[in-house]
N, C-alpha and C positions, 0 to 999 in steps of 0.2 A: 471812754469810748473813743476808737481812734474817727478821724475826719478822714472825708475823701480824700483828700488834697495830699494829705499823711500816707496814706495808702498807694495813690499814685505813683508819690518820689518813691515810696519802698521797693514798687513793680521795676520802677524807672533803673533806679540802682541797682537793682538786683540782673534786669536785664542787660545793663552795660558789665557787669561783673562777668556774668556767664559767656559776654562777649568775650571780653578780654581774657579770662580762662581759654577759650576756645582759641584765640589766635596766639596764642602765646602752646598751645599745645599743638599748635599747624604748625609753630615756628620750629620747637623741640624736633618734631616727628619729622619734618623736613629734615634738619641737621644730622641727625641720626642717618637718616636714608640715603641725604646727598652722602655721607662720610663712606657707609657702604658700597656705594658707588664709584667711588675716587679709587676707594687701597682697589678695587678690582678692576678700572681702569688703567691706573699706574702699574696694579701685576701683567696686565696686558699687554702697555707701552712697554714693560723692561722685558717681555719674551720676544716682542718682537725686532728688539733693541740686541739683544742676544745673539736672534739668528742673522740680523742685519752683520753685527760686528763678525761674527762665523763665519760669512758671505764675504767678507774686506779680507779675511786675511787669505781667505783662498786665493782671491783675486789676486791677491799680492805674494802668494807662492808663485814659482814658475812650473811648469808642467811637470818639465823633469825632474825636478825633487818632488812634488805632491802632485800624484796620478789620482786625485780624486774627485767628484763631482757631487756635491752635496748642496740640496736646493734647500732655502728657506721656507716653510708652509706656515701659516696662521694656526697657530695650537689653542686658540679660545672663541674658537667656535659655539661649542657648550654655553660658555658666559655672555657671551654676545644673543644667543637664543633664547637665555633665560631674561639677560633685560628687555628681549622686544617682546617676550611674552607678559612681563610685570606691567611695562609700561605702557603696551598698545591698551592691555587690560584697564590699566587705571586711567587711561585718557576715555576710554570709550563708557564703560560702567557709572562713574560719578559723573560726565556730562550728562550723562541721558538723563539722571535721577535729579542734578541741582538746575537741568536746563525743565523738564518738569513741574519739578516745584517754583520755577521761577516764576508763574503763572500766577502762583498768589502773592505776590508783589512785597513780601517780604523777605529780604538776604538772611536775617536773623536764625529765621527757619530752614533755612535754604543749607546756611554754615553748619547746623545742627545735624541736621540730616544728614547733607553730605560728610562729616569729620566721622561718624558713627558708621556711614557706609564704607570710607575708606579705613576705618580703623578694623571696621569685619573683615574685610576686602583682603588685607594685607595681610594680616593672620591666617585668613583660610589659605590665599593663594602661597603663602610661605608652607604652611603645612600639607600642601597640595604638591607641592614641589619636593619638597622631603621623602613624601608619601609616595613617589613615582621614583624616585632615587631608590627607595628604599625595593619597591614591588623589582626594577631592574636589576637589583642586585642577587635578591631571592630566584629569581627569573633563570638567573645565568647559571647560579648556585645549585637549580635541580636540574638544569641541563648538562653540565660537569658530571655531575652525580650519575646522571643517567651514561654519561660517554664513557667514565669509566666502568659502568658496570656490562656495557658494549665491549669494550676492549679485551677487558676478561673471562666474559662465559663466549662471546662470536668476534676471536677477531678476524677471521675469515673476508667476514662479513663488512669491516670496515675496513681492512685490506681494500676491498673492493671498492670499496665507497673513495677511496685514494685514488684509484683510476678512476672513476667517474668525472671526479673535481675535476680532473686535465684532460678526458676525452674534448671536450668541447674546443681547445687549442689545437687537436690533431697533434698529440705526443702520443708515441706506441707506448705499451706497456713496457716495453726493454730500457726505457729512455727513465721511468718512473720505480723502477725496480729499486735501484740504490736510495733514491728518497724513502721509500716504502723501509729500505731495510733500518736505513738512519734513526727514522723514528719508530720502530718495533724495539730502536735497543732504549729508547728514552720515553717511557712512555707520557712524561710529563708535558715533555714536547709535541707528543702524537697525540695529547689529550685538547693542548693548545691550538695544534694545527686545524683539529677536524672542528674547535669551537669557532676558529676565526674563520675557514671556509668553507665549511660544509653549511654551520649553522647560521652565517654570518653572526658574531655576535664578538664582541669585546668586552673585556673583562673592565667592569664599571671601578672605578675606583671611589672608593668607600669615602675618601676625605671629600667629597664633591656634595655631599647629601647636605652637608649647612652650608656649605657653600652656593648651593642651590637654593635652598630655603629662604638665606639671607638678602640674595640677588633678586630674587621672583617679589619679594616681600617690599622688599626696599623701591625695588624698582616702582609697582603696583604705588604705594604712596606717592614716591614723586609725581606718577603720572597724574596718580589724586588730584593733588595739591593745585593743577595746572587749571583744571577748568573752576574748582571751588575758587580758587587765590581771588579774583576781582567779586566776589557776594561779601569777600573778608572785607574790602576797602570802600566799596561802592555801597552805601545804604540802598538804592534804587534798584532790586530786584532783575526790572527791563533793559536799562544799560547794564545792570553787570551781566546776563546773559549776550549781550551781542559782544563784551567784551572778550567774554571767556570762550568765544567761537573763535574771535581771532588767536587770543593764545594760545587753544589746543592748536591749532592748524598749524602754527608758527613752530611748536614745539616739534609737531610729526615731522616738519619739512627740517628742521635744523637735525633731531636724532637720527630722520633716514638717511644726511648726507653724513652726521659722522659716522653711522652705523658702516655707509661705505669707503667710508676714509679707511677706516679701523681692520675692514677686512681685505682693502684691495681691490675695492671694485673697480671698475676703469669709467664706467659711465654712474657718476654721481648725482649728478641733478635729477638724471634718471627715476635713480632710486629712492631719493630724497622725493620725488614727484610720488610715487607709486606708495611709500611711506603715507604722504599725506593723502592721496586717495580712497587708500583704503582704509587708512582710518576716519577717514569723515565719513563714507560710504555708513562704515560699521554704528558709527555716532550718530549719523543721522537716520540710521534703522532704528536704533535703540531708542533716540527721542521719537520720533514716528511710533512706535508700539508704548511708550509711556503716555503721549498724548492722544492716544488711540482709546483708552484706559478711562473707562467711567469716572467721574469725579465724586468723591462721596458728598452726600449731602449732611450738613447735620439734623 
């Protein structure tokens, strides 16, 4: 017959075990995510590295050989959108749940919960992201379908829809005549045209859908990992909670000024300010309706 005392240490070990399983699987999942995060930063840094260097040598044509004016624009827009959606998400969701649970004064439970939250989290929101990749690709794909089937039984009809587009600039029909006829003879081009302005819509590109996926998903864990990380280190429930307020906060104010490093914003503190407002706003909604939230009794 085993002794209490026996039974204890087995609880005792078993519980530091599952810990260290548990931080040793934050650790993984973190490296993974940050890695994600870098090769899509560094694709970032070298586009914009690109049109920088495109920009020097214009500069250093003189007029009269290169009559040309070509501006630099931010082309990663898209990925810069998909990490503020992963990461506001994972900064806001696992606070509310591990600042919640903090209440009963153990981290142990705290880590458990939250790793299991962010590891749903990350999955869904990765396949959430795919899933919308994928509906806008469909999207565009029966609107095409439907242009050309426009084109071919009424093109009268989108003849006409070509003057419309440019009524609103005050060009007469006599000015839009040659365009109109340009594309009657291409109609690949007149398929293109009336998608990008009639329907506003752009033709999504298909390699983007994991690369969405992988962004929203990645992203979503790091932001995890920010408010969990001090329940991993601090046994004391109550201080790891007021810790993990300062580093979400810290975190929203650091990503909203690189966020506008990255795109060129002019007023950064700005948006770095506005970054962490609204995500404490949203964090501290979410805690507020968890503590809101009857506590079960046994």
């Amino acid at each position: 017959m085993s002794s209490p005392i026996a039974i204890s240490t087995t609880r005792r070990d078993s519980s530091g075990t599952d810990h260290e399983l548990i931080v040793i699987g934050a650790i993984v999942g973190s490296i993974f995510a940050a890695g994600v995060l870098v090769l899509l930063t560094v694709w970032i840094v070298s586009t914009l590295q690109s049109h920088k260097q495109k920009q020097l040598k214009l500069q250093q044509s003189s007029v009269e050989e290169l009559n040309i004016h070509e501006e630099p624009h931010f082309t990663g827009a898209d990925v810069v959108r998909d990490i503020v959606v992963g990461l506001s998400d994972g900064l806001t969701v696992p606070f509310a749940l591990t600042a919640g649970l903090s209440s009963l004064g153990d981290s142990r439970f705290v880590v458990v919960a939250g790793m299991a939250e962010i590891v749903a989290g990350c999955i869904s929101m990765g396949l959430g992201g795919y899933l919308a990749g994928r509906s806008e690709i469909e999207h565009y794909n029966a609107e095409e379908k439907r242009e050309w089937h426009e084109i071919r039984t009424v093109p009268e009809q989108e003849e006409e829809e070509i003057y419309e587009i440019f009524e609103p600039y005050g060009m007469e029909r006599n000015d839009i005549e040659p365009l109109v006829r340009r594309l009657k003879e291409k109609p690949e081009m007149w398929i293109e045209f009336m998608m990008k302005y009639e329907l506003n819509l752009e033709k999504p590109d298909s390699s983007r859908l994991w690369i969405s996926a992988l962004t929203i998903g990645g992203s979503y864990f790091m932001g995890g990992i920010v408010p969990l990380f001090p329940y991993l280190v601090i046994p004391n429930a109550n201080t790891a909670f007021y810790v993990s307020i300062g580093g979400t906060l810290a975190v929203l104010f650091i990503f909203g000024y690189v966020k506008a490093v990255i795109m060129g914003v002019e007023q950064k503190l700005k948006s770095a300010f506005e970054m962490m407002i609204v995500g404490a706003a949203a964090s501290g909604a979410a805690f507020g309706i968890a503590k809101a939230m009857p506590t079960p009794t046994a």
